[in-house]
BADRENMI-956130 format. One line per 10 residues: number of its first residue (from 1); their letters; for each residue x, y, z of C-alpha. Coordinates in steps of 0.02 Angstrom, whole numbers. Layout:
BEGIN
NUM) A) X/Y/Z | ...
This chain:
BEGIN
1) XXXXXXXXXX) 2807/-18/605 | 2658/91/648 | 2627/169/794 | 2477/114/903 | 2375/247/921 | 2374/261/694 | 2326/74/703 | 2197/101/781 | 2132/243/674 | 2171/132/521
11) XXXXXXXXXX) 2054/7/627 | 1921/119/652 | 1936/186/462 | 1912/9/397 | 1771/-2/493 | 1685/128/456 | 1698/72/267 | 1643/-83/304 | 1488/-37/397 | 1436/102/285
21) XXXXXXXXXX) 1338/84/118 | 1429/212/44 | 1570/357/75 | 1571/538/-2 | 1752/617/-6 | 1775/810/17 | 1899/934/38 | 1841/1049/168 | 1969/1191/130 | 1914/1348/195
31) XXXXXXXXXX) 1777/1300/304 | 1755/1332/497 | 1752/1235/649 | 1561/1306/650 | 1525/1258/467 | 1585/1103/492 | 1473/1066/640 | 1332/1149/562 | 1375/1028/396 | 1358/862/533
41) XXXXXXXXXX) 1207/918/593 | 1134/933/418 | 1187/782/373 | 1108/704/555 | 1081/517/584 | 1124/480/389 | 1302/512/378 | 1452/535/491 | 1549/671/445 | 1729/634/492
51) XXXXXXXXXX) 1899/733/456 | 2044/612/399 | 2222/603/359 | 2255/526/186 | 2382/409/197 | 2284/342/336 | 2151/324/232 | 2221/255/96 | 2284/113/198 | 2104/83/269
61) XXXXXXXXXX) 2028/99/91 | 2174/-27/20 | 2124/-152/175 | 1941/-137/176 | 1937/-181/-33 | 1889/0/-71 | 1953/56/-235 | 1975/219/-323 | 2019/336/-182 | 2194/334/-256
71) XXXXXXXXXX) 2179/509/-343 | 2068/594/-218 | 2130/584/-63 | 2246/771/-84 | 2229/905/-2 | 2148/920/181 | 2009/784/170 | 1843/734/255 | 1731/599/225 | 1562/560/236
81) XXXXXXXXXX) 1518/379/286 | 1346/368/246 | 1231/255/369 | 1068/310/310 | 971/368/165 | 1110/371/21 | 987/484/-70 | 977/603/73 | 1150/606/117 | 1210/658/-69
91) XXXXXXXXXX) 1073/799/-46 | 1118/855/113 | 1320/879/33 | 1247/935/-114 | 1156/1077/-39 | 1275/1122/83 | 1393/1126/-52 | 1304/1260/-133 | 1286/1376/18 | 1459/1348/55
101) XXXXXXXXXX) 1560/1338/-109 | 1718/1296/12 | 1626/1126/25 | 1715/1027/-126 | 1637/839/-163 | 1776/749/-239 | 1702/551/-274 | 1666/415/-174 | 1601/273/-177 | 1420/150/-163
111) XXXXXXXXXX) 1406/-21/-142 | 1588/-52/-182 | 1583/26/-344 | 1680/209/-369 | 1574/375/-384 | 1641/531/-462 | 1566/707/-411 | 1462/701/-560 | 1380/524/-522 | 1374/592/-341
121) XXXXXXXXXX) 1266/754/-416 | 1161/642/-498 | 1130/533/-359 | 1083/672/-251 | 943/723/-403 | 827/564/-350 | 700/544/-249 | 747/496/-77 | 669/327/-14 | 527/397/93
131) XXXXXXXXXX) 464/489/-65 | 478/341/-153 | 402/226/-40 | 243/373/-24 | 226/370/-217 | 228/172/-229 | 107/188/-67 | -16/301/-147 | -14/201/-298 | -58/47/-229
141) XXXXXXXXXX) -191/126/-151 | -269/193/-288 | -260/19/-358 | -341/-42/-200 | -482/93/-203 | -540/65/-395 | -511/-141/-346 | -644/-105/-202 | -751/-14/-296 | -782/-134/-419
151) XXXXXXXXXX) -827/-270/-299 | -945/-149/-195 | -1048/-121/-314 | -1113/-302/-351 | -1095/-307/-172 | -1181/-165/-146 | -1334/-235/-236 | -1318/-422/-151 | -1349/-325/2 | -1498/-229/-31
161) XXXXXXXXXX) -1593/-389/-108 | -1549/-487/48 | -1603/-342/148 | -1765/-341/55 | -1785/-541/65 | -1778/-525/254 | -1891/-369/281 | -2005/-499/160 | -1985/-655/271 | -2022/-561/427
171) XXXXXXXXXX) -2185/-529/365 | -2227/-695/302 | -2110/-832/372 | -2175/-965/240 | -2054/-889/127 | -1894/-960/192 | -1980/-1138/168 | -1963/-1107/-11 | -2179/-1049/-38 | -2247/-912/-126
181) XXXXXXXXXX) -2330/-850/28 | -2478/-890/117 | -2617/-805/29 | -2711/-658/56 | -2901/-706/144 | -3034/-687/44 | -3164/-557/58 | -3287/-591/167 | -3441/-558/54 | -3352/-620/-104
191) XXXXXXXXXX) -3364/-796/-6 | -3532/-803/39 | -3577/-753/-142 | -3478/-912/-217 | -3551/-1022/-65 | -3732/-959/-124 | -3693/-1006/-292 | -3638/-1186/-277 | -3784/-1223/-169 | -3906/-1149/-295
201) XXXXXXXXXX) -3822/-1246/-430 | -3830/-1415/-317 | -4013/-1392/-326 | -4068/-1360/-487 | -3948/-1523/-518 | -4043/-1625/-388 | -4215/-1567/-474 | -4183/-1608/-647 | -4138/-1783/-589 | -4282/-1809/-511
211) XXXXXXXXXX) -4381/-1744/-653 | -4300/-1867/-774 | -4321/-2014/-677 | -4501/-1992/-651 | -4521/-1974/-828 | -4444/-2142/-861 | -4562/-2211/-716 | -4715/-2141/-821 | -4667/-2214/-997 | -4626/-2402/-926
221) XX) -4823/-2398/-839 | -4883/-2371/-1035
């Protein structure tokens, strides 16, 4: 029967499996209290570094449906239960890793599916999510821009001709009620001319019509 105080660190192993997206075994062989602390604090609010026992372990990974810890847990062991940025987590072990070639990344696992060390390198080569996001950010900007652009400019042009249409209308109302605009006035002198005219023409009408009916008068009296 196990003791207490292991069940509950079988307890608190299953749940840390459970609540993780992923785990990242190591042996730590080697490495210092300091390293190891300096190691957590790399790693910061995406993984919790914690130091295990194997069998342990093994019984937590066996109870929590994690498989394929079987032939890594040997040796003095520490795992990485990752909360945060999966991406950023494999880099942060990665790097470290390479500073401090104590630092051994065995496997793990993602999503419920094993990882070797190789799959873990790999994983730690991509782009973490905030890059990601940026990149898919900036492109859908630039899609946004040349969208915007090429409904300004029609717009741009709507704009000025209504601009122009109401500097127009404020100088001649008339133009909103669908006119042409009232016309310009005449110059003065030009109508007095045409006035003139017609009144000379009105006579020289009213003469010869009197001249023609006298005429007529004339040629019934013979």
């Amino acid at each position: 029967m196990a003791r207490p105080d292991k069940a509950a660190d079988v307890a608190e192993l299953v749940e840390s499996f459970q609540e993780s997206a992923g785990a990242v075994l190591t042996e730590y062989r080697g490495l210092t209290v300091k390293q190891l602390q300096d190691l957590r604090r790399s790693l910061g609010a995406n993984a919790n570094y914690a130091v295990v026992k194997n069998t342990l372990t093994q019984i937590a990974a066996t109870e929590a449906g994690v498989e394929g810890f079987d032939t890594l847990l040997t040796g003095p062991t520490a795992i990485a239960f990752i909360n945060g940025d999966v991406v950023e987590a494999a880099k942060g072990l990665r790097d470290f890793a390479k500073a401090h070639p104590a630092l051994v990344i065995k496997g793990g696992y993602l999503e419920g599916k094993p990882l070797d060390a190789a799959e873990i390198a790999k994983l730690a080569d991509l782009e973490s999510r905030e890059v990601l996001l940026a990149k898919l950010a900036g492109g859908m900007l630039a899609s946004l821009s040349q969208a915007v652009y090429l409904l300004n400019a029609p717009l741009a042009q709507a704009a000025r001709l209504a601009g122009a249409l109401q500097a127009k209308a404020e100088q001649d109302p008339s133009v909103l009620q669908g006119g042409a605009g009232t016309p310009a006035p005449a110059d003065e002198s030009t109508a007095d001319t045409e006035v003139a005219a017609d009144t000379e023409e009105a006579a020289d009408a009213a003469g010869s019509e009197a001249a023609a009916d006298t005429a007529a008068a004339e040629s019934t009296e013979a």
